[in-house]
N, C-alpha and C positions, 0 to 999 in steps of 0.2 A: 497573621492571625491575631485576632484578639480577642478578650476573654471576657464576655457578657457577664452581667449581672448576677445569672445563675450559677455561672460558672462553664456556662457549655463554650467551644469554642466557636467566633463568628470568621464569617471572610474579610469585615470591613465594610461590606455591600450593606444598606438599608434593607433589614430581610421584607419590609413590605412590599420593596422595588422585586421581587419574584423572578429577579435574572438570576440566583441560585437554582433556583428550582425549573424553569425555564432549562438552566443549561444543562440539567441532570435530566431531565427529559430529552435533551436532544441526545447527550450520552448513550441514552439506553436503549433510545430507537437507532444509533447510527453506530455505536461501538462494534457488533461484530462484524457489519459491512466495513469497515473501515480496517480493522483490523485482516479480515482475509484478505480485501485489495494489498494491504502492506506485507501480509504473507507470500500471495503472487508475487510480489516486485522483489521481494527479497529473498524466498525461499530457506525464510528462518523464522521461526513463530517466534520467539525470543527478541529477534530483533524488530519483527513487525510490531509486537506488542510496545514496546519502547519510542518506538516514531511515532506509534497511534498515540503514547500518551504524550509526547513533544508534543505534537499535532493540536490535543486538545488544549493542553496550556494555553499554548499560542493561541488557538480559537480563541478561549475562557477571557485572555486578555483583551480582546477585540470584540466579546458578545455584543455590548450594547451597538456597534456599530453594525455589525452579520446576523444579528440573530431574524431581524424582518426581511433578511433576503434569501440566500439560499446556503446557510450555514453548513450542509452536508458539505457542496462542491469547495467551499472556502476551505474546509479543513481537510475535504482531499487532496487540494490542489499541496495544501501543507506537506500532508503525506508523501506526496508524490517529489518533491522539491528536498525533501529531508533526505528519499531514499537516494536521489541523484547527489546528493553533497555527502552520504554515505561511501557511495561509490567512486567518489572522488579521493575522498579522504581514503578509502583502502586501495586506489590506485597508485597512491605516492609512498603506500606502505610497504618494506621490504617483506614479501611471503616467503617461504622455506621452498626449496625444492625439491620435487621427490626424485627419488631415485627409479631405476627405470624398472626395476620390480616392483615397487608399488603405486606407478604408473599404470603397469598392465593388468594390475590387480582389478577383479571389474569390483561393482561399488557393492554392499552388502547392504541387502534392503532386506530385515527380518520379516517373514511371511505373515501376511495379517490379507483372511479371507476376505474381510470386509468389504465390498465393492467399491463404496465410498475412497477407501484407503485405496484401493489399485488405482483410480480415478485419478486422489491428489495426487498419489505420485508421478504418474503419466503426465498430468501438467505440470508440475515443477519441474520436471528431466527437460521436459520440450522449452518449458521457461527458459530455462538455464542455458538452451541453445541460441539467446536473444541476446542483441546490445542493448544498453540500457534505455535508448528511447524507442527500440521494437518492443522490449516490456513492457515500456509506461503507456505507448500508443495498446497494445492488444489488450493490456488488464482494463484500462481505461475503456475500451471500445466494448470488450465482450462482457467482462464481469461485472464493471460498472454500469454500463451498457449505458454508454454518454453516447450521443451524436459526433460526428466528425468537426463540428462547429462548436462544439463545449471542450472538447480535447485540444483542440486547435489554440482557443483560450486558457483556457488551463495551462498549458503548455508552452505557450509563447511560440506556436509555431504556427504556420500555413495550414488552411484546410486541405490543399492540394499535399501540402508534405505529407498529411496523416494520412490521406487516399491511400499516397503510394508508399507508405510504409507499411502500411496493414495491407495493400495488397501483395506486398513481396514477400513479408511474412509468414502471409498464410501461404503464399505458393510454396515458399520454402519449406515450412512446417510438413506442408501436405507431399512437399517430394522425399521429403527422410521418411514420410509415412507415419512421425508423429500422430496427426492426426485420426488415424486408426486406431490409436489406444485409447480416444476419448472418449 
């Protein structure tokens, strides 16, 4: 940062070049989609918030190059990449064990009538029944509501892998009967 004339603070950017304000418009149209996709995948609004702003960084860094093409999937694909190197990193982490009482203890979800609220939770419980690339294929497929062909790229994976990832998923989903609570 540096500190204009006025005294206001600038980015360093030519403010007539309008990629400030350009990227605060993409921000405002794309922050809370981005932000619940990273909810989905993580099922921590705390940390979804956190990748979404990694995420944007990283876009902000790259605007002039993303910004005439399709900047939303660019910085999902961020999203989605941050939350798999998340899950990396706390796979190599040592967690605590519980002990076999509160194990069997079932989860305490404080009642909230609100429809919306029985909703999310119904999909995070079901989420959390997923490995991390049935997450990133079903949030990516339903919520985002990408093609098999944009996930595929996004992804670095096969159109044919997404097929049949999301279709075993949803079979599974729909045999524990998940799917009824949506």
């Amino acid at each position: 940062m540096r500190v204009g004339a006025a005294g206001e603070a600038t980015s360093g950017i030519a403010a007539d070049s309008g990629i400030d304000s350009d990227f605060a418009e993409f921000v405002a149209a794309s922050y809370r989609r981005l932000v619940h996709a990273a909810d989905l995948l993580t099922g921590d609004a705390s940390r979804a918030e956190d990748i979404v702003q990694h995420a944007l960084v990283r876009a902000y860094l790259k605007w002039p190059a993303i910004r005439d093409g399709n900047p939303e999937a660019y910085t999902r694909k961020i999203v989605v990449n941050a939350y798999l190197d998340w899950w990396r990193r706390l796979r190599w982490r040592e967690l605590p064990e519980q002990s076999a009482d509160q194990a069997a203890r079932p989860r305490v979800v404080l009642p909230d009538h609100a429809v919306d609220v029985v909703r999310r939770d119904a999909v995070q419980r079901a989420l959390e029944l997923l490995t991390r690339r049935e997450r990133a294929v079903v949030v990516m497929r339903f919520w985002c509501d990408l093609s098999e062909a944009q996930i595929a790229a996004e992804l670095g994976i096969a159109r044919g892998t997404v097929k049949s990832t999301t279709s075993r998923t949803v079979a599974r989903l729909r045999a524990n009967r998940v799917g009824s609570r949506w």
